[in-house]
C-alpha positions, -999 to 999 in steps of 0.1 A, spaced: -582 106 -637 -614 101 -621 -631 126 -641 -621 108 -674 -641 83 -691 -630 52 -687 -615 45 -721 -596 76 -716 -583 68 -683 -574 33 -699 -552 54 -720 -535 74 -702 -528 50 -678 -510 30 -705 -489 66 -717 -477 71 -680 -468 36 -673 -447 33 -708 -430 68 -697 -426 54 -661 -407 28 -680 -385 49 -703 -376 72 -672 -367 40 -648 -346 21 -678 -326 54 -685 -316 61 -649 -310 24 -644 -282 29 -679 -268 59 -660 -261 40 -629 -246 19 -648 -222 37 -665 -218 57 -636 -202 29 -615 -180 20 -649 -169 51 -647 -160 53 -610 -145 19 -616 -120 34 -642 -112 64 -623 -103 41 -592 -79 18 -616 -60 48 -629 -58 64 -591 -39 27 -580 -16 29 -616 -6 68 -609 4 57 -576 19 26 -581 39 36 -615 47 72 -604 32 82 -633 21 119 -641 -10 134 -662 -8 167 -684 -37 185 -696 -23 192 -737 -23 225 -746 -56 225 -772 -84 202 -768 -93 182 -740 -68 152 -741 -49 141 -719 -15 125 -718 -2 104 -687 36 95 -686 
């Protein structure tokens, strides 16, 4: 950077700190979802075991069918 002239180095500091920003927003969304996620998961774990309820993979596609 120090090589740079200085209104070149004033732009390229302004690119990486707007990507710095991009990259810190979109792993603060996956965290996010991430603990929505595990959240979900933990709910159906307590109403399997609670409800003696069973989960089948169907036989095309990816659904699947708790009864």
């Amino acid at each position: 950077m120090k090589i740079l002239d200085n209104k070149l180095q004033n732009a390229y500091r302004i690119l990486t700190t707007k990507n710095l920003k991009q990259i810190f927003n979109s792993n603060n969304f996956y965290n996010i979802l991430h603990k929505r996620q595990l959240y979900v998961i933990k709910q159906i774990k307590q109403k399997l075991a609670t409800e003696n309820a069973i989960i089948f993979q169907t036989d095309k596609g990816k659904t699947t069918v708790v009864v």
